[in-house]
Structures are given as C-alpha cells and as structure tokens.
C-alpha positions as CSV (number, residue, x, y, z in Angstrom):
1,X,142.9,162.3,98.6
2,X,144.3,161.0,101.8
3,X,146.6,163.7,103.6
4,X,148.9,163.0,106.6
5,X,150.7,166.3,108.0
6,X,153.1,165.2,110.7
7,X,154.8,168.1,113.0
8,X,156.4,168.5,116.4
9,X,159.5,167.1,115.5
10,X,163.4,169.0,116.9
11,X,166.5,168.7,118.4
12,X,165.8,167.5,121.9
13,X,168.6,166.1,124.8
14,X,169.0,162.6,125.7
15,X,166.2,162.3,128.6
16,X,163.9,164.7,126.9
17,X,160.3,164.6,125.8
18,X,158.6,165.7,122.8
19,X,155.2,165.4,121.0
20,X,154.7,164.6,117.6
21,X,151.3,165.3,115.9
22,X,149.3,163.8,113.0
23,X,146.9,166.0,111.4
24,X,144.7,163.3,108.9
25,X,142.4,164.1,105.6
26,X,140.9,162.3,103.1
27,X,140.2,159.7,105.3
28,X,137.2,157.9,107.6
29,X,139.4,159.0,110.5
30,X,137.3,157.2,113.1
31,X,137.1,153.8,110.7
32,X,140.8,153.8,110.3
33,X,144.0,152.3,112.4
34,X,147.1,154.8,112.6
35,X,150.9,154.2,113.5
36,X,154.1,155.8,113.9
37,X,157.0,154.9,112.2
38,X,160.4,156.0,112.1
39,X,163.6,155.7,109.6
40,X,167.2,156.4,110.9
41,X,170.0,157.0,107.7
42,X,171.1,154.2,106.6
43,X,168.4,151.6,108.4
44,X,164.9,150.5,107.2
45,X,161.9,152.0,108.3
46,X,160.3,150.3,111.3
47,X,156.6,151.0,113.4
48,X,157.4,152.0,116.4
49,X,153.7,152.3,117.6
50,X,150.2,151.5,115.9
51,X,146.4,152.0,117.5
52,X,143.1,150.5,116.1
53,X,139.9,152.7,115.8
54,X,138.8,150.9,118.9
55,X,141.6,152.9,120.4
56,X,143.7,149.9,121.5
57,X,148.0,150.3,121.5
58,X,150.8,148.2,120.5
59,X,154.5,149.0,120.3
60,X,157.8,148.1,119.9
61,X,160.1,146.9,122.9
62,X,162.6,149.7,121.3
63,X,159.9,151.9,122.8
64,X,157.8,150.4,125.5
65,X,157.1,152.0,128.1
66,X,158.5,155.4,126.9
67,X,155.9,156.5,123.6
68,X,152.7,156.6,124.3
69,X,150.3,156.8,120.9
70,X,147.1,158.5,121.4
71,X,143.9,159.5,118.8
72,X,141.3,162.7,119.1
73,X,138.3,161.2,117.1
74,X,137.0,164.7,116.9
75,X,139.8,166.5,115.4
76,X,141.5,163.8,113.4
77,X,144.8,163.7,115.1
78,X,147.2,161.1,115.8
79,X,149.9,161.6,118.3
80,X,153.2,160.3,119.7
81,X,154.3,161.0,123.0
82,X,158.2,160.3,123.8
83,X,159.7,160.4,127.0
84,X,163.1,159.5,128.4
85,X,164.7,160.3,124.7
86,X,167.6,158.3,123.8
87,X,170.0,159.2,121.0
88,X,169.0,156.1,119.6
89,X,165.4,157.4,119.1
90,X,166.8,159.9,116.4
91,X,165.1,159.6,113.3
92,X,162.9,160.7,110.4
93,X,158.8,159.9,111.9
94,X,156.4,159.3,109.8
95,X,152.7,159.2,110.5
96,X,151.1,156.2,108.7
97,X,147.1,155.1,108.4
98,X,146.0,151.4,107.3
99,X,144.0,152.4,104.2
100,X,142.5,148.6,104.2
101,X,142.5,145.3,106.2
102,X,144.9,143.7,103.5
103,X,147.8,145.8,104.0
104,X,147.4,149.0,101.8
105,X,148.4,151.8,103.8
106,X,149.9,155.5,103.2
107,X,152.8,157.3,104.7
108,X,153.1,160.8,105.5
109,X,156.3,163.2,104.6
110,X,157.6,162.9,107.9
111,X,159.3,164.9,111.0
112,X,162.8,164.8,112.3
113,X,163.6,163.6,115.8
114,X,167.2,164.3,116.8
115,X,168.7,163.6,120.5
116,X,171.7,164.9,121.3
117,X,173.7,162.6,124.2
C-alpha cells in the first residue's frame, strides 16, 4: 500500500530555514508527481509546491521564491526546502503523491512547521 513518511518538521525563527523530507512506498516513485501541502488551524489545506516525474516545479506566490521542492529518483524522497521563514509559514505539511491523472491522490500524516516572530 502506498506509504508517505514526512519528517524534518520544528520550531524555527522568523528568517530561518528548514528541510522537510518525504520518504515514499508502495508507489512507482519515478512514474509519479509529488507536492507539498500545508494546513494552518482553522484554514483549509492548500499545495504550496508540486513537481512532475519529469522533475519540473510549480508553486504558490505564498512561497515563491523561498521553498524550493526537489525529488531523489533513486531513493524515493521528496523534499521541501524553506528559507526566509515567516510566521505565516506555520503549519501542519503534508507530503502528497498524484496516484492518477484524474485526480486521486494520497496524503501523508504530516509534520509541524512553527515560526516564532
């Protein structure tokens, strides 16, 4: 069955980096888009960055130009790179994969991001 095991999440200060990891199972990793999302209390989940199995990005304008999504092929990783933290940014991410090209996908249990202002 498919298996997402996101880590790296913590309590980071405003201006801060951290780097969350995707470990992925069950899954044709190489066949297979990936994303980030992430839920704050009391808002709706929303993607925050996504890459194809061709390896190309897209992200939000929350976060452009400050997360950086990368794939390792060979070890069947997803990760998200955050720099320049905001308080904003803090949320539960989740690590999601696109299971098929008409919208079934599968979420991950998540990691906590706090930032501290």
């Amino acid at each position: 069955q498919v298996q997402l095991v996101e880590s790296g999440g913590g309590l980071v200060q405003a201006g801060g980096s951290l780097r969350l990891s995707c470990a992925a199972s069950g899954v044709t990793f190489s066949r297979k888009a990936f994303g980030w999302g992430r839920q704050a209390p009391g808002k709706q989940r929303e993607l925050v960055a996504s890459i194809s199995s061709g390896g190309s990005a897209n992200y939000a304008d929350s976060v452009k130009g400050r997360f950086t999504i990368s794939r390792d092929n060979a070890i069947n990783a997803v990760y998200l790179q955050m720099n320049n933290l905001e308080p904003e940014d803090t949320a539960v991410y989740y690590c999601k994969v696109d299971l098929t090209p008409w919208g079934a996908m599968y979420w991950g249990q998540g990691t906590q991001v706090t930032v501290s202002s």
